[in-house]
C-alpha positions as CSV (number, residue, x, y, z in Angstrom):
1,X,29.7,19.9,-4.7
2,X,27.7,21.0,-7.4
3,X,24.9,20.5,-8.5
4,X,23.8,18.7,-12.1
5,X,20.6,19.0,-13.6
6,X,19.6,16.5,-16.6
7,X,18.3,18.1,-19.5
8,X,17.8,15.2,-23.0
9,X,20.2,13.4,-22.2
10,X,22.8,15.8,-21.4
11,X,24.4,17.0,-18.3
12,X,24.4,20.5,-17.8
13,X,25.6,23.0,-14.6
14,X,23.7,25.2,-12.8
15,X,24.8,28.4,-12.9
16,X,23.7,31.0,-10.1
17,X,22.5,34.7,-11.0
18,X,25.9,36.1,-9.9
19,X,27.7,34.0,-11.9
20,X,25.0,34.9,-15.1
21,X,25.9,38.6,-14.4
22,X,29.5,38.3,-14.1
23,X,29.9,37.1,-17.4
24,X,27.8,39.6,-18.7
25,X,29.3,42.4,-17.5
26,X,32.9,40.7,-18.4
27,X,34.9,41.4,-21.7
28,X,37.5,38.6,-22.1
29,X,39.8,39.5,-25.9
30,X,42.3,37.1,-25.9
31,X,45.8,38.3,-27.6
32,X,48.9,37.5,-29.1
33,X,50.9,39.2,-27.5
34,X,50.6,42.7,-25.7
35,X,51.0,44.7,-29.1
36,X,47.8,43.7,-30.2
37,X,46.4,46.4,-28.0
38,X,48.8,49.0,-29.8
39,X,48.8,50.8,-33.3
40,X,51.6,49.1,-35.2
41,X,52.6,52.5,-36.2
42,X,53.7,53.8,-33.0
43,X,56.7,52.5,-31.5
44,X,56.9,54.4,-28.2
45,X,56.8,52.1,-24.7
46,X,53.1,51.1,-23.4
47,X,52.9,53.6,-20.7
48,X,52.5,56.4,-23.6
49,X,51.7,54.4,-26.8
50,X,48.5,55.2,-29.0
51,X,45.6,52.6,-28.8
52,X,44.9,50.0,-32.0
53,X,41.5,50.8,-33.6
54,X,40.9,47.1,-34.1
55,X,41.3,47.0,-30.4
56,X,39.0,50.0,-29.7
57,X,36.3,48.7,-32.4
58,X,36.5,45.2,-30.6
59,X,35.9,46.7,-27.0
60,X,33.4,49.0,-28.0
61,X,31.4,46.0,-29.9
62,X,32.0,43.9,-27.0
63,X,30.3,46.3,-24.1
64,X,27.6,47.3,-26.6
65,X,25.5,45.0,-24.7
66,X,27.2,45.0,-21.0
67,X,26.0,46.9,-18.2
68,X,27.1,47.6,-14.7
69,X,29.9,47.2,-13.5
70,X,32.1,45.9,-16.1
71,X,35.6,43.6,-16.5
72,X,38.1,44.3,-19.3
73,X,40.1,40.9,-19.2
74,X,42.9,40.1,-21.4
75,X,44.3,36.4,-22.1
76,X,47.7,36.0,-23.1
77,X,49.7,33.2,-23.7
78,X,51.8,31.8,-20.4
79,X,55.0,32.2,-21.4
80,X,55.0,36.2,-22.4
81,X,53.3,37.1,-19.6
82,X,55.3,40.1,-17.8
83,X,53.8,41.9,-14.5
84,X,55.5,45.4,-14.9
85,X,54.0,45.5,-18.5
86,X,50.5,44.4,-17.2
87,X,50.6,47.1,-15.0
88,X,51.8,50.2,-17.5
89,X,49.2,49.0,-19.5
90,X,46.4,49.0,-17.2
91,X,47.7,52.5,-16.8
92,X,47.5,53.8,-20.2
93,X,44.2,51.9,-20.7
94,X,42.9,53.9,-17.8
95,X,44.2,56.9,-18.9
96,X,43.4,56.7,-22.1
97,X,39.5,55.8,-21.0
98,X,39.5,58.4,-18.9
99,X,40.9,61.4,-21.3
100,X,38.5,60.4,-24.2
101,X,35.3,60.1,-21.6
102,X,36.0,64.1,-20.5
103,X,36.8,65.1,-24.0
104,X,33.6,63.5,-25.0
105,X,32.1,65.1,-22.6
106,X,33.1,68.5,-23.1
107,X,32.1,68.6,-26.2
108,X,29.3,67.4,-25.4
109,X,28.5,70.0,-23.2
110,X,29.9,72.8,-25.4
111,X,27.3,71.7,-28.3
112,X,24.7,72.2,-25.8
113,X,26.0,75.7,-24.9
114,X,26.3,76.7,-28.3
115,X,22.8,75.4,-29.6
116,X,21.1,77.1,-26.5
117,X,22.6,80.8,-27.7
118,X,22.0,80.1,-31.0
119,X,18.0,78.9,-30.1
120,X,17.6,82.7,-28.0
121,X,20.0,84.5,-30.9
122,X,17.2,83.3,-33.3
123,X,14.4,84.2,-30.8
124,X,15.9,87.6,-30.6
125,X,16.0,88.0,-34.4
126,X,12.5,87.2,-34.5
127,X,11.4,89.2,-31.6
128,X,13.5,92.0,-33.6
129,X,11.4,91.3,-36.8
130,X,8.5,91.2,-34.8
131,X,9.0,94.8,-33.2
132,X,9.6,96.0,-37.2
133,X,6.6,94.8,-38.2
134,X,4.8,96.5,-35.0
135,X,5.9,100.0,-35.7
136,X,3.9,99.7,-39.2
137,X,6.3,102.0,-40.7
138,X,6.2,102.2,-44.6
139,X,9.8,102.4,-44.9
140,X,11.3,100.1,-47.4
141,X,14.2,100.1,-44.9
142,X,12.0,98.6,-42.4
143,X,10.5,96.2,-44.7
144,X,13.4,94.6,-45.7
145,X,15.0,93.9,-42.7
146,X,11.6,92.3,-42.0
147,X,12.1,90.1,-44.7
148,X,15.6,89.7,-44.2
149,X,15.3,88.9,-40.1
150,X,12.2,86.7,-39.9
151,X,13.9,83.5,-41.9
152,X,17.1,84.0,-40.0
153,X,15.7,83.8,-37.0
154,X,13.7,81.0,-37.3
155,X,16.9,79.3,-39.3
156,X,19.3,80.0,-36.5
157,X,16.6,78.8,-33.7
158,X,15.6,75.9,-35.5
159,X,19.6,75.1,-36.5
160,X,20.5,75.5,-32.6
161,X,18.0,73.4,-31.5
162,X,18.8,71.1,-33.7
163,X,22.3,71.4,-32.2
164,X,21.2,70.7,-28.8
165,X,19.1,67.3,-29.8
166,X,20.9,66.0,-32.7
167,X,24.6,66.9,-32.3
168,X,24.8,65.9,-28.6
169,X,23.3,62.3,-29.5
170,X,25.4,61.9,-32.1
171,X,28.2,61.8,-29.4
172,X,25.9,60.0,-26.8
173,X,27.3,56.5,-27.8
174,X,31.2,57.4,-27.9
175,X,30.5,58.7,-24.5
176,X,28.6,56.0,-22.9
177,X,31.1,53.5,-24.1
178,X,34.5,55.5,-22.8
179,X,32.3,56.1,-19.6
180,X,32.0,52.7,-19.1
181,X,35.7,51.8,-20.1
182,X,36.7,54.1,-17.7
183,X,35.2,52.2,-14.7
184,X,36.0,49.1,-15.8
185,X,38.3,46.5,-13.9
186,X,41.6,45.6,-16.4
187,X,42.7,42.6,-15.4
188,X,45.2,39.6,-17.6
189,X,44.7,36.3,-17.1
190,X,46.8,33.2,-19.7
191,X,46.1,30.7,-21.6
């Protein structure tokens, strides 16, 4: 039996802490039918078809605030409900998750790569400028590519580091969300 508290008047349940987080980490979108999670444009079958963007929008506002584990659970009504669909979509969701997450990811970590050469190409440049500038030559030669290499080495440092913290947490949010989407439970329920 449960238990009923009394709070003005008004009966209310109490709920335990593992009930509290289950809802928090659960998604529930409730549908029309199963083309709601698919573009309209694409009529291939649900084991290949592209994703809706109101669908991906939705999720992704949905698990803003959700953490741990998570549940992805879709309501649709009783009498379209269809087991061998369920289950190619719960493939292609998982798939899909899963392909964006490493893509994400990739890039992410090729930004990185390519801010970090950039940061020692301009530390090069300036070391280069800085060697000029030691041999105290006279020669306009050397004086202009003194000129020429100190601001591009500090631009090209300054634009790969800038690379490394800006450009990789630009992406930080696509990838958290596919990362957690990718190890969530799908599951439908009906209404």
């Amino acid at each position: 039996m449960k238990k009923r508290g009394k709070l003005d008047g008004r009966k209310f349940k109490r709920v335990s802490k593992e009930q509290k987080l289950l809802r928090m980490s659960e998604i529930s979108l409730i549908l029309d039918s199963y083309d709601d999670i698919f573009s309209d444009f694409d009529s291939r079958s649900y084991s290949e078809r592209a994703l809706s963007d109101d669908f991906l929008q939705e999720a992704r506002r949905a698990s803003r605030d959700k953490a741990g584990e998570m549940e992805l659970k879709f309501l649709v009504p009783r009498k379209i409900r269809n087991k061998e669909q369920e289950k190619n979509i719960k493939k292609r969701l998982c798939e899909h998750f899963k392909k964006h997450y490493k893509r994400i990811n990739d890039e992410i970590k090729h930004i990185k790569k390519e801010g970090i050469f950039m940061t020692m190409a301009g530390a090069f440049i300036i070391l280069s400028a800085t060697y000029l500038a030691y041999l105290q030559s006279s020669s306009f030669l050397i004086e202009f590519f003194i000129v020429l290499l100190q601001p591009a080495g500090w631009f090209i440092g300054w634009t790969g580091l800038d690379q490394i913290y800006y450009g990789a947490k630009e992406k930080k949010p696509s990838l958290e969300f596919y990362e957690k989407m990718s190890m969530c439970n799908i599951s439908f329920g009906e209404y």
